[in-house]
N, C-alpha and C positions, 0 to 999 in steps of 0.2 A: 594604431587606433583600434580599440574594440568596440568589434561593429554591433554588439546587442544593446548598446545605452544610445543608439540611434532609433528613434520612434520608428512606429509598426508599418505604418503606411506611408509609402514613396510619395502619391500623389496627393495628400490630401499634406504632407510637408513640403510640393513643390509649391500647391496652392497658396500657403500661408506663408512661405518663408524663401522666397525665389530672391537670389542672389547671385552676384557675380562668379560665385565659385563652383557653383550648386550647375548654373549654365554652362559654364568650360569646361566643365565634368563629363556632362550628358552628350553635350556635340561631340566632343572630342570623340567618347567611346561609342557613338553609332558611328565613325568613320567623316566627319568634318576636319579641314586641316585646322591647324594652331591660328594661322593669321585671320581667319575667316573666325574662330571661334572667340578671340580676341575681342573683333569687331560686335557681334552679336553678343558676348559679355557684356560690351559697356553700353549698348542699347536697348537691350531687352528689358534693364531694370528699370527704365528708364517711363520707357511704354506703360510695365507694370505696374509703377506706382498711381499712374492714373485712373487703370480699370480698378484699382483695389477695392475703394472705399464701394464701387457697385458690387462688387463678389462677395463682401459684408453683408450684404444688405439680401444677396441671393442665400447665401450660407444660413440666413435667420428661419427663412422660408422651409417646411417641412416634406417639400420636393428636394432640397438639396440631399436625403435620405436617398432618395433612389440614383442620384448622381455616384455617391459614394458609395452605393453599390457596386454601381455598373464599371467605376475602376478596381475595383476588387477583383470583379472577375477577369479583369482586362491583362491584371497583376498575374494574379493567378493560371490563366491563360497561358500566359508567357513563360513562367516559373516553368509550370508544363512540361511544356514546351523543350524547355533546354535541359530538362535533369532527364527529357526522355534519350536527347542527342547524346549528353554526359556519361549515362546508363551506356548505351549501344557503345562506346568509346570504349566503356572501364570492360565491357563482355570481349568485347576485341580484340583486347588488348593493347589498344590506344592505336590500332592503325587506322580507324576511321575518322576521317575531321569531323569538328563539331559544325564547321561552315560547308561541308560536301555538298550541300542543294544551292543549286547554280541559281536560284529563284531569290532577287534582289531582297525581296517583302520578308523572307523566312531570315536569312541574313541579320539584315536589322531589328528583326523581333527577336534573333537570338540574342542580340550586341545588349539592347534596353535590358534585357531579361537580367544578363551577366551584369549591369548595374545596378538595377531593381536589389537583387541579392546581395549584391556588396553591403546596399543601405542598411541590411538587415531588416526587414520589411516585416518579417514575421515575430518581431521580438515585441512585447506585451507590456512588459513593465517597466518599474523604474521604481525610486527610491518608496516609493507607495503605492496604492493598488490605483493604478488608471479607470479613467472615463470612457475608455474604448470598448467595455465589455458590453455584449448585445444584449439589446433588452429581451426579455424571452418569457415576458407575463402571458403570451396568447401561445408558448409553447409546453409539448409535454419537457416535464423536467432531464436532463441527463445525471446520471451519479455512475460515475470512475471509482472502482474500488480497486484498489494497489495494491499488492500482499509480497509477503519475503521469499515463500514459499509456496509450493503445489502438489497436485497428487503427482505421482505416488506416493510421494514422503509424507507419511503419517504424524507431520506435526500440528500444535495447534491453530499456526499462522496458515496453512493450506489448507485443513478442515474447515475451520471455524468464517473464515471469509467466503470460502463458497458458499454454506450456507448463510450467512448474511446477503448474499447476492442474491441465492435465489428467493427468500423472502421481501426482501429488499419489490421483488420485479412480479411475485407473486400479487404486491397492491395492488399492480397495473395503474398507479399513479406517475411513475419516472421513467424512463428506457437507463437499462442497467449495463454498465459493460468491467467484468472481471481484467484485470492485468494482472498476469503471472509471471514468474520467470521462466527463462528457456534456458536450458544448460546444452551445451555441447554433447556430445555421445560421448566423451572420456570423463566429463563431470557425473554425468545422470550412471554411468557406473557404479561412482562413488556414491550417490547420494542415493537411488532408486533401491529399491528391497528386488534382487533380478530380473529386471526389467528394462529397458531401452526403448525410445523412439525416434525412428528417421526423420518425422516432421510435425510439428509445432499441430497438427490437424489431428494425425493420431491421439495424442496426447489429448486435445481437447476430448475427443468423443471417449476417452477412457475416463476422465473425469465425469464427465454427462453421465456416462453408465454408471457411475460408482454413486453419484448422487443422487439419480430416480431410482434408484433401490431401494435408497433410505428415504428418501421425501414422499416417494407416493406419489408424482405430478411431476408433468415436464417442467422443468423451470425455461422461463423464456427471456433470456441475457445472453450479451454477447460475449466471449470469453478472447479476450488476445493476449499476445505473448509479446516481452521486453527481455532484450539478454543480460544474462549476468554468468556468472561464476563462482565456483564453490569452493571458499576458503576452506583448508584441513584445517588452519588452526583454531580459529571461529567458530567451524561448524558452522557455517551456515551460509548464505549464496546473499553475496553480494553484488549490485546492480552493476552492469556497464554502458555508460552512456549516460545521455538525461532523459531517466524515464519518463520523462512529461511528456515530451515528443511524441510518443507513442497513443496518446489520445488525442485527436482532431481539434482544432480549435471550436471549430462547430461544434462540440459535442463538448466541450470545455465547461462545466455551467456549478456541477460539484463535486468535491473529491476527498477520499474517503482511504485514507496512507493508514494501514494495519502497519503497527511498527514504525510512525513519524520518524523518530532515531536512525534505525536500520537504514531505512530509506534514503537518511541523506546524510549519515556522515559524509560520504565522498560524491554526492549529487554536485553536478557541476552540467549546470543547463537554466531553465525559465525556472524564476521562482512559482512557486504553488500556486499560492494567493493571490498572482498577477493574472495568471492564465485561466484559474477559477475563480468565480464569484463565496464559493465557501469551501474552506477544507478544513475536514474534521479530522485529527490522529484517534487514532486507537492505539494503546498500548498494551500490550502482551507479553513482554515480557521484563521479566526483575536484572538486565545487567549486571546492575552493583552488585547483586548478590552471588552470580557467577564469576563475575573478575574477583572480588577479594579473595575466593578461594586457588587463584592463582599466584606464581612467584611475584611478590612485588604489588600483590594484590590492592594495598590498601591507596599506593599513590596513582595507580591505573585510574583504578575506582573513581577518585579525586576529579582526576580531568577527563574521564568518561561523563560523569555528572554536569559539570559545567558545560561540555560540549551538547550533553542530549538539551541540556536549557537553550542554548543556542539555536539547533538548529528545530525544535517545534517554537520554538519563540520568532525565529522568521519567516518560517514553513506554514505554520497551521496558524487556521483561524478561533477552532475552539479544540480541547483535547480532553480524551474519557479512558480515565484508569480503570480499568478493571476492576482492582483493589486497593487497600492504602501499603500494599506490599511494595508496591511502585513507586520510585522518587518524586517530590513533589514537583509538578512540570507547571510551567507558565502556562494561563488559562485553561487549566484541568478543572474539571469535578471526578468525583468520581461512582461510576455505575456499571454496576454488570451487564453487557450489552450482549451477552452471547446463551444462547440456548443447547439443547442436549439435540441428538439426533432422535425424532420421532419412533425410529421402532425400540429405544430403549424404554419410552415411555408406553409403547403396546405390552414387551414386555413386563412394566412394572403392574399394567392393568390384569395381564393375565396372572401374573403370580397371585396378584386380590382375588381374582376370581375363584383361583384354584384353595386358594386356603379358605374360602366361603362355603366350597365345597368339601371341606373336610379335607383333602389331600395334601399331602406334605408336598409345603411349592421349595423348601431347602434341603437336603442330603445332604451339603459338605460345609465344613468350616470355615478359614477367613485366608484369604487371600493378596496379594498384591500387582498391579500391573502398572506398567512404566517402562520405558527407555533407562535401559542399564547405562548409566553414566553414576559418577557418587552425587553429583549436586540434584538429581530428583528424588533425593529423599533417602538412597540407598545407606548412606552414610548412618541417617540418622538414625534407619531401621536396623543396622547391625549393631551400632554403640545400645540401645532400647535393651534390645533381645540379648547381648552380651551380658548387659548390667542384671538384667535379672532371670539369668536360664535357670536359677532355683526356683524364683516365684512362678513362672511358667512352664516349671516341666511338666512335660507328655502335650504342651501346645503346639503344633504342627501347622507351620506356612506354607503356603506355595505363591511361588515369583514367578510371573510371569514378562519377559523383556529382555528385546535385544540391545549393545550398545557395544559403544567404544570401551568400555569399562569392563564389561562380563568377566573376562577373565579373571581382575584384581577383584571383583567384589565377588565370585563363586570364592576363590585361593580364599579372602578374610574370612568367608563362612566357614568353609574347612577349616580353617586352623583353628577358629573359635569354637569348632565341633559344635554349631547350630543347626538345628532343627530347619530347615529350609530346602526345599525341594522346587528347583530351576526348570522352567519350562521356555521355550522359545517365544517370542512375542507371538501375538495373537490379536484381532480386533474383540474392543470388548463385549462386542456385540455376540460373537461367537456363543454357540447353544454348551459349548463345553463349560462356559464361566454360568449358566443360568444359575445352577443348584446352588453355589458359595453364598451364606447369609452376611458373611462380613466382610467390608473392602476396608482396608489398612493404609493409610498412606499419612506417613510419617514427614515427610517433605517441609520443608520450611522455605524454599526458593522459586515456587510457585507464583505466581500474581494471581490465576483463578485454574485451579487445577478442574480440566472439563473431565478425568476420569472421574472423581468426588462426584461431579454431576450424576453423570452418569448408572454409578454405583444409587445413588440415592432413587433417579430416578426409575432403576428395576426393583425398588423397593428394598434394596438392602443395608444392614446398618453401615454405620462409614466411621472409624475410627480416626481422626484427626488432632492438629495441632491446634491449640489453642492460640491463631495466630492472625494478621490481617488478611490476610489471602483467604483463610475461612469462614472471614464475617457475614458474608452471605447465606453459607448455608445454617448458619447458629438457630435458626430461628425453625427447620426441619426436624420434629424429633425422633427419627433414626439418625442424625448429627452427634455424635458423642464424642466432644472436646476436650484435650488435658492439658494441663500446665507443667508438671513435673512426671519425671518418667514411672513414679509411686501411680499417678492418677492411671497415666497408658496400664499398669498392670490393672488394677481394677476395670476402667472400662474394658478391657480385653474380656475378663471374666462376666463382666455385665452382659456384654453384647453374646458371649458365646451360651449363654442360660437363659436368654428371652429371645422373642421373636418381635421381627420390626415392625411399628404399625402402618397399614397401609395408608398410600395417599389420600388425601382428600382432593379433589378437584381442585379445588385455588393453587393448592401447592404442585398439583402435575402441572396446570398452567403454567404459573411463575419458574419453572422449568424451562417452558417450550419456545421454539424460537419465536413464534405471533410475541409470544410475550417479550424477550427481547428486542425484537423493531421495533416496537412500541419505546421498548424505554429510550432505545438510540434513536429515533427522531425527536422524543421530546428532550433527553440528556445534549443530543449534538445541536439544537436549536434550529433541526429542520421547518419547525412548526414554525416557527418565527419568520426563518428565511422567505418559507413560501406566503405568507400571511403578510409579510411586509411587499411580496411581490406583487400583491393583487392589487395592494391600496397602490404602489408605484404605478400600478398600470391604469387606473380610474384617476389619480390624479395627473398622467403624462397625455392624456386622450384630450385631442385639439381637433374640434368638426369631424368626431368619428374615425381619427389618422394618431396612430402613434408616431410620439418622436422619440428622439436621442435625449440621452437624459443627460444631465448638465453636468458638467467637473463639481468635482466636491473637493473645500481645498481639505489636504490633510491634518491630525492632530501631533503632537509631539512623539507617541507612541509610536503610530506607524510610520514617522519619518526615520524611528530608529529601528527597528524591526525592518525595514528598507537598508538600512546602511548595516546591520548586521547581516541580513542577505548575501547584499554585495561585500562585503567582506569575505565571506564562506566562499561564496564564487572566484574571487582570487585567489585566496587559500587550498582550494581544491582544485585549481587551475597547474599549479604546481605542484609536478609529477614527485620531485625529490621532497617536497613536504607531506606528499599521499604519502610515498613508502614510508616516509618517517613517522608515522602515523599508523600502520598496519593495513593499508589499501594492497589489495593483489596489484601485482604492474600491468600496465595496460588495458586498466579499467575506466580510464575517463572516457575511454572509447571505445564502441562495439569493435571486435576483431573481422578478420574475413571469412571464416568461420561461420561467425553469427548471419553475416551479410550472405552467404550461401542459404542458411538455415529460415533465414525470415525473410530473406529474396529484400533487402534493405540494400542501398545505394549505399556505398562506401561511406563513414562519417565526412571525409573532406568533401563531399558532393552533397552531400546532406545539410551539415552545418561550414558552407565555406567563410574564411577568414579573408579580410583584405585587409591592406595597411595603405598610406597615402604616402 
């Protein structure tokens, strides 16, 4: 029997549902013999049916609130209680009993506890979002922000969410908490630029330093860490375990999954949207457009699409594309929800300044930066430069970026005897990139490329595709768009014989992160959430006392958005259908390893299974 489709609360299912089996269950396992539990089976139901109709009548009352409380914590307590006995066991190395206190009362609170948890007490949902979730109109709000990745690694999934977090908490309307992943010390090898950390704390505080650098202001979030693993062939660190787990149910209220997709092809735990009241996807990145350029690309593609509908279609509550580069997802719109880091935009004030002042704020020509792989753009930029090395001779690149690729895309330029001169990556922020007037990025597998930002926002012009991922910036005029690689030689020439004009305020704004929270509360329908919270709470106030708010039955949607859930939960329950699928092995569960690294209670002590 699987015990997470058994409701959340033991007692508040003994109260309403007390049965012969439910009783020889509970005696049995606090140490009652069989014949005596027998006996108290067929009479207790018996009793029961009589107090019932009065415990109806108590349950209506807005005191019964603090009754169910007070078994909560009594649950809880217990729970405690036994994963502390469990814990001391697994450090041990199982020579200590979990009944060693000779003290009868400890005993028995251990026995309940080990039932309690069988019930699965802590599981939320069901085929639709439950009526159990707390009301929390007189509370500060919580928002869970989930990401794929983190610093070190300088991609856009660990940039681009911290600062959403820290603006996010800069309103000081919500309490904000970051989840990251945690890799291993043979992973963060692979993935870190040389770098390593012993513990989940280090890590944090290098991130805090890396981001009041750029922000200007402590940010005040809490940042915790969930294990995962870093696929070579992916490229990228895939979750292990059910990262839900990893934020408090108390603190459960909204959640904010950067990369819905990512996050839960192989997620196999509490759905989303049982455990929170709202979860918004973001997505970041184009898939499709990196699988088809793989063997076999186009039937991957295929059924990577349907699965990502899958799984934001049971996961998320509302979802926001970046661009229309992105596949069309169930309950998307789409909006650019991400801003530039603030000192690019000091930069682009200073460069106004300086050309105010007569001073040449450019010295060097046009440039490119990005992650050496062929699918950001690299491709595109040597087939460009290829086709027309006559229209552009004596025009001189410089690449900047490191990657899995470097080697075959320097070898392509040499052999095509191009004009390109390789530099090692570098942040763009770096004073060596100030002087370059033109940024180049030829890219077509983008969904919102934040160097583009960037670039524009130090004031420089930005040569682009004429494509959706650039729809945003069309409307900047240092933006120069092309269609056919004839238009790329002209704008080349354009941009390399004028100078960019500088920002005007509106447009540094619409840049800036204030500017993006803004558009993600009102695009993610935060405004709504909390606005419908308030009137919930003026209309639920009885003699100045909140109550519980009443079951709502469900619509046809969410019963099926429920059974697709549970579908994926079985699906990803089964180890031989992960692999067959391209899951790392022994990802449905944190390793011991991780449980060293984040001081986590083995998964079987964690999420125990029982069967009857």
């Amino acid at each position: 029997m699987y015990h997470h489709w058994i409701p959340r609360n033991f007692w508040h299912i003994w109260f309403g549902n007390l049965d012969h089996f439910w009783i020889i269950l509970v005696l049995n396992e606090v140490g009652i013999q069989p014949p005596l539990c027998e006996m108290w089976g067929r009479i207790l139901p018996i009793i029961w049916n009589q107090i019932r109709s009065i415990l109806g009548l108590v349950i209506q009352n807005a005191k019964y609130q603090s009754y169910l409380d007070l078994c909560d914590k009594i649950v809880e307590s217990l729970c405690s209680k036994r994963k502390e006995q469990l814990l001391l066991r697994s450090i041990a190395g199982g020579e200590c009993s979990v009944l060693e206190n000779d003290n009868i009362n400890d005993e028995l609170d251990l026995r309940i506890a080990s039932v309690l948890q069988s019930t699965g007490h802590h599981y939320e949902g069901g085929f639709w979002t439950d009526f159990g979730k707390d009301d929390l109109s007189d509370k500060k709000r919580n928002v869970a922000i989930v990401t794929t990745a983190s610093l070190p690694w300088m991609t856009g999934t660990a940039v681009n969410p911290l600062f959403r977090a820290a603006y996010l908490a800069k309103t000081e309307q919500q309490n904000v908490t970051l989840l990251v992943p945690w890799l291993c010390k043979s992973d963060q090898e692979l993935v870190y630029p040389n770098v390593t950390f012993c513990s989940p704390e280090e890590q944090e505080n290098y991130m805090r330093n890396w981001l009041e650098e750029r922000v200007g202001f402590k940010a005040d979030f809490k940042i915790s860490f969930y294990p995962g693993k870093f696929s070579k062939e992916r490229r990228s660190i895939i979750p292990a375990g059910d990262t839900s787990q990893f934020i408090p149910s108390k603190d459960a209220d909204i959640a904010i999954l950067e990369e819905p997709e990512h996050l839960n092809w192989y997620h196999h735990g509490k759905r989303w949207t049982d455990k929170f009241n709202h979860v918004v996807g973001v997505v970041h990145t184009n898939y499709l457009e990196y699988i088809k350029r793989e063997k076999n690309g186009a039937l991957q593609a295929f059924f990577v699409k349907h699965i990502n509908n899958w799984v934001t279609r049971a996961y998320c509550d509302k979802v926001l594309r970046l661009s229309a580069a992105t596949q069309d997802l169930p309950k998307s719109v789409i909006c650019n929800v991400h801003g530039v880091n603030p000192k690019f935009l000091q930069i682009g004030e200073k460069v106004a300044t300086d050309r105010e002042q007569g001073q040449q704020a450019f010295s060097k020509g046009a440039y490119f930066l990005g992650k050496m792989v062929w699918a950001k753009g690299y491709r595109e930029l040597i087939d460009l430069l290829a086709k027309h090395k006559n229209d552009l001779d004596g025009f001189k690149l410089d690449v900047f970026g490191n990657g899995e690729d470097a080697y075959e895309v320097q070898s392509a330029a040499k052999r095509l005897d191009l004009n390109l001169n390789f530099q090692k990556g570098r942040d763009h922020a770096d004073d060596s990139l100030h002087g370059y007037k033109v940024f180049i990025n030829p890219s077509i597998s983008d969904v919102l490329c934040t160097a583009t930002a960037e670039a524009l926002a130090m004031g420089k012009f930005v040569i682009c595709a004429d494509h959706p991922s650039n729809e945003f910036f069309r409307s900047f005029p240092n933006c120069l768009t092309y269609k056919t690689s004839e238009d790329f030689v002209a704008r080349v020439k354009e941009a390399l014989a004028n100078d960019p004009q500088p920002l005007t305020p509106e447009q540094r704004y619409n840049l800036s992160w204030e500017a993006a929270t803004q558009r993600f509360i009102e695009y993610s329908e935060l405004n709504r959430i909390l606005n419908n919270n308030k009137d919930d709470a003026k209309s639920s106030r009885n003699d100045g006392k909140i109550i519980r708010k009443s079951f709502s039955v469900p619509n046809l949607s969410e019963v099926v958005d429920g059974g697709l859930a549970f579908a994926h939960y079985c699906f990803t329950g089964n180890e031989f259908l992960r692999l067959c699928t391209g899951a790392i092995p022994g990802t449905r569960d944190y390793d011991k390893q991780h449980c060293r690294d984040l001081h986590l209670l083995p998964p079987q002590v964690e999420n125990p299974i029982y069967g009857w």
